[in-house]
C-alpha positions as CSV (number, residue, x, y, z in Angstrom):
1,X,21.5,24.5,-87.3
2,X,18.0,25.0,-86.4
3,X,19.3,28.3,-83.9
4,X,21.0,29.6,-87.1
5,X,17.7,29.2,-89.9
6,X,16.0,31.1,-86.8
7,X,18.0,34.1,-86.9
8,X,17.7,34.7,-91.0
9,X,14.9,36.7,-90.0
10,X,16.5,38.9,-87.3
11,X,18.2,42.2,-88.1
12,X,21.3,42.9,-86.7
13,X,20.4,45.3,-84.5
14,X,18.1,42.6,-82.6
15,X,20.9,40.7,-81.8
16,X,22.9,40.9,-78.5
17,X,26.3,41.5,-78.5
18,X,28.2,38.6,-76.9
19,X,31.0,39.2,-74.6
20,X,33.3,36.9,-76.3
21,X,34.1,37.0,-79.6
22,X,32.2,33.8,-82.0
23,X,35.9,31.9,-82.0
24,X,36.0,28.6,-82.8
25,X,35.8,26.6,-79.2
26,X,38.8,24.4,-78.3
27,X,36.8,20.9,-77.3
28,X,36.6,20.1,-81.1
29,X,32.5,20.2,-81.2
30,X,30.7,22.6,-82.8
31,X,30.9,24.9,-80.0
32,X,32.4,28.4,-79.6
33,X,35.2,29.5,-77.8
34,X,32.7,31.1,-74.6
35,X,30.8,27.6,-74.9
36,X,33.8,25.7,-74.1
37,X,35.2,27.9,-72.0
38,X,31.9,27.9,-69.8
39,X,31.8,23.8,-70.0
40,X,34.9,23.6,-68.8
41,X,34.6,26.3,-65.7
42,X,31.1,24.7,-65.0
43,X,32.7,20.9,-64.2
44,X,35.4,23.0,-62.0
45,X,32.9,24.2,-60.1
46,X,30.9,21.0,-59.4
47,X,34.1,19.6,-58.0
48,X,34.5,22.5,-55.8
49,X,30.7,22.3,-54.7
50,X,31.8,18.5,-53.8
51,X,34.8,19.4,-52.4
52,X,32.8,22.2,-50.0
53,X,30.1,19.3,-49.4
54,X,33.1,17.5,-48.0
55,X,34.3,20.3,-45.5
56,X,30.8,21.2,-44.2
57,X,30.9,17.0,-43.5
58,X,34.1,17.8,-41.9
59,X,32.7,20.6,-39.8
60,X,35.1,23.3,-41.6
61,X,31.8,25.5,-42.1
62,X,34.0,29.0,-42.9
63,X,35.8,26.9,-45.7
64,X,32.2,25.5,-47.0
65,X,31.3,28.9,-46.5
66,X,34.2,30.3,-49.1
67,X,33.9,27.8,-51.5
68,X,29.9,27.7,-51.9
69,X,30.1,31.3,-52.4
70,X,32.8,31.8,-54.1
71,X,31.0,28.8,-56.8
72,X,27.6,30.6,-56.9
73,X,29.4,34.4,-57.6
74,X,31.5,32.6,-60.4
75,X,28.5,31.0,-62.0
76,X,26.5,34.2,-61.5
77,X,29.3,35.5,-63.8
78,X,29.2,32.9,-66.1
79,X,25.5,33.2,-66.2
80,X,26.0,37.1,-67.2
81,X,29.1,36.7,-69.5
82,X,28.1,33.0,-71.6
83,X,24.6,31.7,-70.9
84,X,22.3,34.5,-70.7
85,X,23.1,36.2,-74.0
86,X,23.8,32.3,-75.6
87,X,20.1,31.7,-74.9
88,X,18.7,35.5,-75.1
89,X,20.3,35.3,-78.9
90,X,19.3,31.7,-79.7
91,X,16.1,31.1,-77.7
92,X,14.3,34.2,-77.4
93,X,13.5,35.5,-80.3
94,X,11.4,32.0,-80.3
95,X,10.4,31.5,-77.0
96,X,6.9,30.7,-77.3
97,X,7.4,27.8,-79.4
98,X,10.0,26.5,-77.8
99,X,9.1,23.3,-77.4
100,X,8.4,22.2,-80.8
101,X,12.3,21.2,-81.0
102,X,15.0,19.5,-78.6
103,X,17.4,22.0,-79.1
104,X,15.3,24.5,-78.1
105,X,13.6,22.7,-75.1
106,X,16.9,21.6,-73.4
107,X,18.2,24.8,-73.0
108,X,14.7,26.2,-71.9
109,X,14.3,23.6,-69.2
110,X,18.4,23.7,-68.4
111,X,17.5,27.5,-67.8
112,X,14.7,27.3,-65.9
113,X,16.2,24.8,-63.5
114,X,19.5,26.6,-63.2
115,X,17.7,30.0,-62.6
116,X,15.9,28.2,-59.9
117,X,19.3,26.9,-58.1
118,X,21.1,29.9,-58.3
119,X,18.1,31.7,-57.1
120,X,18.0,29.2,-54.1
121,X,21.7,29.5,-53.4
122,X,21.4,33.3,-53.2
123,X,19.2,32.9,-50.7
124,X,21.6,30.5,-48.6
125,X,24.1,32.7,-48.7
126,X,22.0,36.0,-46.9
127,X,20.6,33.1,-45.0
128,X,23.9,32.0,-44.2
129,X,26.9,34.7,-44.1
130,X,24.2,37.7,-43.9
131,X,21.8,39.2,-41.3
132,X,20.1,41.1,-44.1
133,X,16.6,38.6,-43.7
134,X,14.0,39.0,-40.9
135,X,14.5,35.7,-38.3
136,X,11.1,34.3,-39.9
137,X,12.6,34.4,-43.7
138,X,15.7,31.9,-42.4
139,X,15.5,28.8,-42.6
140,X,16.5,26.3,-39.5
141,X,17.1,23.2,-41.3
142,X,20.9,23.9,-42.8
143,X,21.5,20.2,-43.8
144,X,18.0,19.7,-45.9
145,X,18.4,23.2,-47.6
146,X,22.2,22.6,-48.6
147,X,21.7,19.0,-49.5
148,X,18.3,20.2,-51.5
149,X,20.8,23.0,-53.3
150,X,23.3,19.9,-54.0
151,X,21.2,18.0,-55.3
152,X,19.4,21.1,-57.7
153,X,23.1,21.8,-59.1
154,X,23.7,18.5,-59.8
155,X,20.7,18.1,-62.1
156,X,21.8,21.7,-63.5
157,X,25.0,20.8,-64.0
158,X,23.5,17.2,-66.3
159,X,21.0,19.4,-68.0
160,X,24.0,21.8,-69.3
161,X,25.9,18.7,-70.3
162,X,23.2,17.7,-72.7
163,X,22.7,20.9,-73.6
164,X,26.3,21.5,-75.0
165,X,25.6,18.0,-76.3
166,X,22.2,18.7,-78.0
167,X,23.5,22.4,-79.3
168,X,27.3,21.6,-79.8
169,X,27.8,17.3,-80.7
170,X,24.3,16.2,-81.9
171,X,24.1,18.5,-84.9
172,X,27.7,17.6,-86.1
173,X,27.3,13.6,-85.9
């Protein structure tokens, strides 16, 4: 609600044009099609980074390889498509206050943690499956860094469950 009273003063013109059209999401909350759609695709993909935890523990490292990858270029995707215009078109035109409000602040911090992992996870993979980075930008420590990046997405993944909750259930309760 708050998102929408925020926008009265916004022209049109101002707004970005999400990729999906605003259709009614398929969960039953108050969220959108590309909302639900992106919930749903984001739980998939934290059983497929637990799956690939579970083949790097098995010493299948090109299979890890595949599926970590293939996760952080699907969520890169996600991040273009759904959550980067979601929080450009609801958060920014506010940004610098923020924090005055929950619904604002969850999906602030949810952002700035998820930009961090998929940052970090970028740079696991040129570590990784690239010679792109000079020997003394690699890292030696593979399980600390991939159990470090675990750990991150897993506290990404629980910050965009209570965002959907705080944006999408909250309000309608």
């Amino acid at each position: 609600m708050q998102a929408i009273e925020c926008h009265k003063n916004i022209g049109a013109a101002d707004k970005p044009m999400l990729p999906f059209p605003q259709m009614k999401g398929f969960l039953g909350t108050g969220a959108t099609f590309a909302a639900d759609l992106n919930l749903m695709v984001q739980l998939v993909m934290g059983v497929a980074l637990l799956m690939g935890g579970l083949f790097a523990r098995q010493k299948r490292y090109a299979a890890h390889g595949i599926c970590q990858t293939t996760v952080l270029l699907l969520n890169l995707l996600m991040i273009a498509l759904v959550m980067w215009p979601s929080f450009h078109q609801q958060v920014g035109p506010i940004f610098p206050r923020v924090f005055h409000t929950r619904y604002f602040t969850v999906a602030t911090i949810h952002g700035a943690l998820g930009m961090a992992a998929e940052l970090l996870g970028l740079y696991i993979v040129m570590v990784a499956g690239t010679n792109v980075l000079p020997k003394q930008l690699c890292f030696k420590r593979w399980t600390l860094w991939m159990s470090a990046e675990l750990m991150r997405w897993s506290a990404v993944l629980l910050s965009g469950l209570w965002t959907y909750y705080v944006w999408y259930i909250a309000p309608w309760s």
